[in-house]
N, C-alpha and C positions, 0 to 999 in steps of 0.2 A: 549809317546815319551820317551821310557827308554831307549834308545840308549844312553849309557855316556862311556864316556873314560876319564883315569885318566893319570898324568905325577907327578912322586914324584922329586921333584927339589934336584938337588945336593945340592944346596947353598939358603934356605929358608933364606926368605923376612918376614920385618913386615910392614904393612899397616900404612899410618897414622892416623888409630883408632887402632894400636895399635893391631890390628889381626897377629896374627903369620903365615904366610901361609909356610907349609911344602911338600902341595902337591894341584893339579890343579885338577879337577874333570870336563871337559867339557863335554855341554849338547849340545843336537844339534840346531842348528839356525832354526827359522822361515822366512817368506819375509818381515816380520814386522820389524826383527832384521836387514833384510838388509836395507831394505829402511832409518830406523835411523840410520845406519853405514854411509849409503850415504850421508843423509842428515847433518851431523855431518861432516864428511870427506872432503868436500866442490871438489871432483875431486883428492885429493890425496890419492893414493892405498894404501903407508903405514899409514896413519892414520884411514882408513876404515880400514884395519883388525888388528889395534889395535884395534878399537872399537869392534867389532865385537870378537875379542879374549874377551876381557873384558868382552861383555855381555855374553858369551858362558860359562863363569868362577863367574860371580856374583861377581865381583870386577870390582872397575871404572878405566879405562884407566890410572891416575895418580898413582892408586899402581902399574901397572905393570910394571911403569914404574921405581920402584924399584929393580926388577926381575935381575936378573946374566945375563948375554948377552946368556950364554952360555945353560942356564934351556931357558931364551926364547925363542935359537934356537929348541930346542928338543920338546917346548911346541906349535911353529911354525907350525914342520914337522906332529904333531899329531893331530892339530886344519885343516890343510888341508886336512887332512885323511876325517875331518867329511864330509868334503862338497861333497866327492867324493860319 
């Protein structure tokens, strides 16, 4: 599964460990990854593809929720690409 796509953020975030994130490197999702999206998300779509961004990135949901609105959009539009 070497299919990855990158997004270098305008406005880099740091995690709270303290990880400096400059750029997103997504991998592609498994049904495994959905199924835990779902089952996390309880019914609501923008929390499922937070999660699911998250695991796509190797970062948990509460750092990206650090993220510029505006890198998440653009990180959005390219995490949809994968699923296509």
């Amino acid at each position: 599964m070497a299919d990855k796509t990158n997004v270098t953020l305008k406005y880099p975030f740091t995690t709270a460990a303290g990880q400096k994130v400059e750029r997103l490197e997504f991998r592609r999702l498994t049904v495994k990854d959905l199924r835990a999206a779902n089952e996390q998300a309880s019914g609501n779509a923008a929390v499922e593809e937070l999660v699911l961004m998250s695991r796509s990135v190797g970062l948990v949901t509460e750092d990206l929720d650090a993220m510029d609105i505006a890198d998440y959009k653009a990180a959005q539009e390219r995490f949809q690409k994968l699923s296509d």
